[in-house]
C-alpha positions as CSV (number, residue, x, y, z in Angstrom):
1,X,135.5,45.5,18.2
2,X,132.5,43.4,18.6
3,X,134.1,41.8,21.6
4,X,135.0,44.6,23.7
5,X,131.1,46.1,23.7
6,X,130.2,43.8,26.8
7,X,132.7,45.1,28.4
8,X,131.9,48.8,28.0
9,X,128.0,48.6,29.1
10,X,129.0,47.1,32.1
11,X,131.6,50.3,33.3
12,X,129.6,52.2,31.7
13,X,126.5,50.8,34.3
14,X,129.0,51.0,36.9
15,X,129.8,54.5,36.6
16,X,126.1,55.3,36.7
17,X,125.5,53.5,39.8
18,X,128.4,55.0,41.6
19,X,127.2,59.2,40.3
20,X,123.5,58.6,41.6
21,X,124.4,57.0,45.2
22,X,125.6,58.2,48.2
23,X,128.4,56.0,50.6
24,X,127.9,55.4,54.3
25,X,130.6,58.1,55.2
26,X,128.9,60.5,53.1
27,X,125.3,60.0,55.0
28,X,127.0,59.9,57.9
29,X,128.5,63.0,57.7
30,X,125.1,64.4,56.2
31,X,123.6,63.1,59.5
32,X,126.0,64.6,61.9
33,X,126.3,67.8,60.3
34,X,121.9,68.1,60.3
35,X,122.1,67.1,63.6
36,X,124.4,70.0,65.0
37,X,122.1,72.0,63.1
38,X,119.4,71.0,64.8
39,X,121.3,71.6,68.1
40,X,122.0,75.0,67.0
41,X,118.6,76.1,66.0
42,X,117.0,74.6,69.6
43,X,119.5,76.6,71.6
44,X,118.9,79.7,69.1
45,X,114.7,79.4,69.4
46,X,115.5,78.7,73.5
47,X,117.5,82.0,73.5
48,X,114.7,83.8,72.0
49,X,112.0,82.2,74.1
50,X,114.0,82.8,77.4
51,X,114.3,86.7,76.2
52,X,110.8,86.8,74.7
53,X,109.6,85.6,78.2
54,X,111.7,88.1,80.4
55,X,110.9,90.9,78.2
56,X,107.2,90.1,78.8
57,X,107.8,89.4,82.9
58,X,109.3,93.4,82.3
59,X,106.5,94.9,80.5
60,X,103.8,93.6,83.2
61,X,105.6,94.8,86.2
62,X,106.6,98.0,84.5
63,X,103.1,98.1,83.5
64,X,101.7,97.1,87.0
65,X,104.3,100.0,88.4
66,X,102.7,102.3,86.2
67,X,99.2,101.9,87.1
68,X,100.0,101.3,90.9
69,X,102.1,105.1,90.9
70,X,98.9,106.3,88.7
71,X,96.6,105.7,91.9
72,X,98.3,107.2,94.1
73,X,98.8,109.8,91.9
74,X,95.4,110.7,91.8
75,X,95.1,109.7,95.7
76,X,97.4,112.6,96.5
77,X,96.2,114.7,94.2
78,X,92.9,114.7,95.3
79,X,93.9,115.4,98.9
80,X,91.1,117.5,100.6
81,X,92.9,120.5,103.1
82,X,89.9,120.1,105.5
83,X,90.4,120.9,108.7
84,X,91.6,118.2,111.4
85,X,89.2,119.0,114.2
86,X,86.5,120.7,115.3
87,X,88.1,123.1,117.8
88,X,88.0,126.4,115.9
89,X,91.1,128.0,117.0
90,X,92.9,124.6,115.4
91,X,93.4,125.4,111.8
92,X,95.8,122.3,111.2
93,X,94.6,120.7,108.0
94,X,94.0,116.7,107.6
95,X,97.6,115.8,106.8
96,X,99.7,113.8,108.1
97,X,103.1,113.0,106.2
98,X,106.2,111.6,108.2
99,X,109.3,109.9,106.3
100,X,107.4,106.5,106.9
101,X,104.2,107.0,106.2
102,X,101.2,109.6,105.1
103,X,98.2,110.3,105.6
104,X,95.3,112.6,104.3
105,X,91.5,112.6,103.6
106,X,90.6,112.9,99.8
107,X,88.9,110.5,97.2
108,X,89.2,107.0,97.3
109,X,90.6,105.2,94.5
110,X,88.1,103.8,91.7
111,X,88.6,100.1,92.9
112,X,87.7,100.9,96.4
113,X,84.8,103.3,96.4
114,X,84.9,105.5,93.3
115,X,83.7,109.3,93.8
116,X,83.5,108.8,97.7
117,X,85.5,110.6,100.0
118,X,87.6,108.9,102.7
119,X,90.8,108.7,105.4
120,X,93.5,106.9,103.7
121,X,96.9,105.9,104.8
122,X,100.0,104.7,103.1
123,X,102.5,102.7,105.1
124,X,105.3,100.2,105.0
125,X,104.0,97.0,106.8
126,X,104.3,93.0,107.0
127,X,101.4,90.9,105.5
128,X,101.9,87.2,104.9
129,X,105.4,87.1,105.9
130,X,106.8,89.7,103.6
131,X,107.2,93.7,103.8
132,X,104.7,95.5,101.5
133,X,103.5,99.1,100.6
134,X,99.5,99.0,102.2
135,X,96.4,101.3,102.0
136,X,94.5,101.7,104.7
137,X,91.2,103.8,104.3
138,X,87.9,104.4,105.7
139,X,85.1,106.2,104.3
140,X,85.1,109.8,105.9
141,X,81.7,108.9,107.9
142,X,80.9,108.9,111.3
143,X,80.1,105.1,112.6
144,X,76.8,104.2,113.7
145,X,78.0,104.6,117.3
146,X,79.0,108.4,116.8
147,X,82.7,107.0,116.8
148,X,84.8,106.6,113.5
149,X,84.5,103.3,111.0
150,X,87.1,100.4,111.0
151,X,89.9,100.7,108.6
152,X,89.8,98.2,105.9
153,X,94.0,97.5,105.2
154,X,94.6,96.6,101.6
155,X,98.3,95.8,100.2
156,X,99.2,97.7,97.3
157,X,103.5,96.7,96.0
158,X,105.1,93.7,97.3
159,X,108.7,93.1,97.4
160,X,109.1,96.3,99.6
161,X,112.5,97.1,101.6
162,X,112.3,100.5,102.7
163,X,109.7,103.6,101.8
164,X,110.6,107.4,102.0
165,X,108.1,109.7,101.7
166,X,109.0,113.9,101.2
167,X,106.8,116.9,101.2
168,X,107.9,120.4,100.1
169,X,106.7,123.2,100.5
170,X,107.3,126.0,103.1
171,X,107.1,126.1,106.8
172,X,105.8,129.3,107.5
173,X,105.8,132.8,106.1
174,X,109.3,134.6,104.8
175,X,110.7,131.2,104.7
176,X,112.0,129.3,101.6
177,X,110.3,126.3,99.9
178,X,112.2,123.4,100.1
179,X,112.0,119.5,101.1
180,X,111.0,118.1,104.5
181,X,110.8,114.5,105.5
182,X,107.7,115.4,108.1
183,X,104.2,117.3,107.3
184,X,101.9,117.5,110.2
185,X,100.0,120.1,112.1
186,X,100.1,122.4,108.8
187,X,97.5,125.2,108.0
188,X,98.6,123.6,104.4
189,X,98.6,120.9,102.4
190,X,102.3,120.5,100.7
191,X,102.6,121.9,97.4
192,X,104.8,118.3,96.3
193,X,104.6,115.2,97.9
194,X,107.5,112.5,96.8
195,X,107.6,109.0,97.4
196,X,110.5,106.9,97.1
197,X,111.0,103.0,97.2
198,X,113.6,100.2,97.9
199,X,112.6,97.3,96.5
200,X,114.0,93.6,97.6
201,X,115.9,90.9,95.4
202,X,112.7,89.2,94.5
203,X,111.3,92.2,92.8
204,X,110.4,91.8,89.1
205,X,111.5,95.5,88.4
206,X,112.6,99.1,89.7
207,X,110.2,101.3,91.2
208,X,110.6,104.7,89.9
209,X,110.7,107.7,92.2
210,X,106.8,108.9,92.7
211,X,106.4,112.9,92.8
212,X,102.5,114.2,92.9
213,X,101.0,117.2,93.8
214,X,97.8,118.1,95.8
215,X,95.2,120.1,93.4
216,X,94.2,122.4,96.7
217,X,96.4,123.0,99.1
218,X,94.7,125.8,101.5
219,X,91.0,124.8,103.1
220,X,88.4,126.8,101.4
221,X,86.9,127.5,105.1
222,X,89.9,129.6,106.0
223,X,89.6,133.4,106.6
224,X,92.2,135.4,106.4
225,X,92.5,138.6,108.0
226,X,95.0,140.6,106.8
227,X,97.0,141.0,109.8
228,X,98.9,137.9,109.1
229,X,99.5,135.2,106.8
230,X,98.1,132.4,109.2
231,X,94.6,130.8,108.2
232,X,92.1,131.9,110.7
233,X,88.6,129.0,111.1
234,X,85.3,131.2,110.7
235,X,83.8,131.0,113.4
């Protein structure tokens, strides 16, 4: 018995060794299987930084969209129906819309001039090699000279294709209201004014349709006589 206790502490020392160790195939596999983890979870945190990125690219320019069609919101709502000339038997109003382009007098936008009235005009136009959605404006001052001040051209949306622009309203009395691509030479302002725009492949997001609609839409210097529906200048 006594000669057999040797032997037993030293399996017994073995076995204890071999429970508390690892082999090299065992940390190898422990290595390879943390690395494809690792893998995994950089591609995963990638994913979500590529998203989290294009989600915030979205918000600005839907947020820069919103603001943008919020100007000219207020732009076309604050058209003035004044009257184009000074020849009293003209009773056209200050309006000029076409499919391409419009323009109207009524308060500048708070960036420009804020309170101030002026000519403003919105139009599809080149500017540094691309097509873009301008402002041009002026105040609504005579010049120093007695003639009319320069227009200052600002660019308001790149990554413009194509612009439609649609008034309703209606052409004349006993007719029915409906949509027109042109507005000019009216005794009215429109009663709707819509705005619709293409935009190219490098645009960061949709431009949704633009509808607005002038506060006044008949000059407060027209007379009306009775006889007729037309807007007759006091003399």
């Amino acid at each position: 018995m006594r000669g057999r206790e040797p032997i037993n502490r030293r399996a017994g020392c073995a076995g204890s060794r071999h429970t508390a160790g690892f082999t090299l195939l065992e940390v190898l596999v422990a290595v390879v299987l943390l690395g494809l983890l690792s893998v995994a979870l950089f591609a995963a945190v990638r994913v979500g930084a590529r998203g989290w990125w294009t989600a915030e690219q979205r918000s600005a320019a839907t947020e820069d969209a919103t603001t943008l069609q919020d100007v000219l919101r207020r732009m076309i709502a604050s058209a003035k129906p004044v009257f184009a000339s000074a020849d009293p038997a003209d009773a056209a109003v200050a309006f000029d819309g076409t499919a391409q382009s419009l323009g109207l007098v009524g308060t500048l936008p708070d960036a420009i001039a804020p309170g101030l009235q002026g000519q403003q005009r919105l139009f599809l136009a080149r500017h540094d090699g691309a097509a873009m959605l301008m402002l041009a404006w002026r105040l609504d001052l005579p010049a120093a000279d007695g003639g009319t001040l320069p227009e200052i051209i600002v660019p308001l949306l790149d990554h413009v294709s194509a612009v439609r622009f649609e008034y309703y309203g209606t052409s004349g009395a006993g007719s029915a209201s409906g949509w027109t691509d042109t507005w000019s030479g009216r005794t009215t302002l429109p009663a709707l004014v819509r705005l619709h725009v293409e935009r190219d492949a490098g645009a960061s997001g949709p431009w949704p349709d633009l509808v607005a609609a002038p506060v006044a839409t008949v000059s407060n210097e027209c007379r009306y006589t009775g006889l007729d529906a037309a807007c007759h200048r006091t003399p």
